[in-house]
C-alpha angles and dihedrals in degrees: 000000000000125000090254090062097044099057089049092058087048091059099038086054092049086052087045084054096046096046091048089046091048094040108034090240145354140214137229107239091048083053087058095048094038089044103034089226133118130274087249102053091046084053085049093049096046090047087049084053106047085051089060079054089233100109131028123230110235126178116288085003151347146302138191122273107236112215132190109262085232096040099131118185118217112247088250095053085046104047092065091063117101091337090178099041082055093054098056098042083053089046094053090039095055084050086073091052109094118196114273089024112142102222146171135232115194108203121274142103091262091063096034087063083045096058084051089058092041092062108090086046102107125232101010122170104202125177121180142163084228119106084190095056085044091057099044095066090031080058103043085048101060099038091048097105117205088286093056099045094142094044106109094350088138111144095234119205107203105206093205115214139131116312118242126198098268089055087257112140107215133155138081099323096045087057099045090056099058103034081075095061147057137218142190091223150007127210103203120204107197140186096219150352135197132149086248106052105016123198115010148190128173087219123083102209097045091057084060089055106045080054097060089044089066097043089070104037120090093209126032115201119166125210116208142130126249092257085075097068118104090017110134124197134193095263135036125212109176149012123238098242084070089067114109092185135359116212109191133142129254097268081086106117119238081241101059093043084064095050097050095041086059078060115019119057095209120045108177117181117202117247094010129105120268104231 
């Protein structure tokens, strides 16, 4: 299968999603008409997506998953969804981060690819909630031999707090922290994102958290992938219109482009050209 097509059955899935998350549920013969495809390739495409564990299979179509709103994946059950949708998004996202800037990275897996691509930007001042982002740079650090002096040479500033399953640290400490300080930019990892709900975290604290983050930083942009869309949490902890930039990957539906750019000012899509 070439790259071309590819990419054609990753759109197609992302329209499939949107249209079981806006309807409650589709079925396979209005896909074929709506899609001009074959039965086969929409089963295809409804098997390829219940394995991503974001729609169920019913017979003669497809319904929602309905997950507990505090319902919170570990980081390791979550970094093996949409790795390289991850990585591009990452790639595109370090693109924004000029040398000497002073940023924050929230936790996720999102976030955690994004430090990896951050390493070789000089004089970088990170702080983060994240002991995996932590890592990254403590790690780059200690491996960069003489010819790699700059390489992870970031000053990291480690928030402390209480670890949540995702390896994020929140609560009263965390905020603390950062409420102290103040940042160019913020890089946001989130669990979903929806024009109803906005911004959104199954976990009460770290939506405490996420909210001091932006509060001292001077640009918000979160990173996170399109099958974040339409995801609801417990707890919401901000609205979209306080989005400065949203890096996510072309699996985004045309749909759902419209919707964010009536709220967020910046909409970058990794691997396509910026216009």
């Amino acid at each position: 299968m070439t790259d071309n097509q590819n990419l054609l059955a990753e759109q197609r899935r992302a329209l499939i999603l949107d249209e079981v998350r806006r309807r409650g549920g589709v079925r396979v013969n209005e896909l074929t008409r709506r899609l001009s495809v074959s039965d086969m390739t929409i089963r295809r495409d409804l098997d390829a997506l219940a394995r991503q564990g974001v729609l169920a299979k019913v017979h003669g179509g497809a319904v929602p998953v309905v997950e507990a709103s505090t319902h919170e994946p570990g980081f390791e059950a979550k970094s093996v969804l949409e790795p390289s949708a991850k990585d591009e998004i990452a790639r595109a996202a370090a693109a924004l981060v000029a040398p000497g800037t002073a940023l924050a990275l929230s936790g996720g897996t999102t976030t955690y690819a994004l430090a990896r691509h951050l390493l070789d930007v000089p004089d970088l001042t990170v702080v983060t909630n994240s002991v995996r982002v932590a890592d990254v740079f403590h790690e780059a650090g200690r491996s960069g031999g003489a010819g790699e002096a700059r390489r992870g040479a970031a000053t990291v500033v480690l928030t402390g707090g209480v670890r949540t399953p995702s390896d994020a640290l929140v609560g009263p400490v965390a905020d603390r922290a950062i409420r102290s300080l103040h940042f160019d930019l913020l890089f946001l990892g989130v669990h979903g994102v929806s024009v109803e709900a906005g911004l959104s975290t199954p976990n009460l604290a770290e939506a405490e958290t996420n909210t001091c983050l932006m509060r001292s930083a001077r640009r918000v942009v979160v990173v996170a992938d399109h099958t974040k869309w339409g995801t609801v949490g417990l707890s919401s902890f901000a609205s979209l219109d306080e989005v400065d930039t949203w890096v996510t990957d072309r699996g985004v539906s045309e749909g759902v482009r419209a919707e964010v750019t009536e709220y967020v000012p910046g909409l970058v899509v990794a691997g396509e050209e910026r216009a």
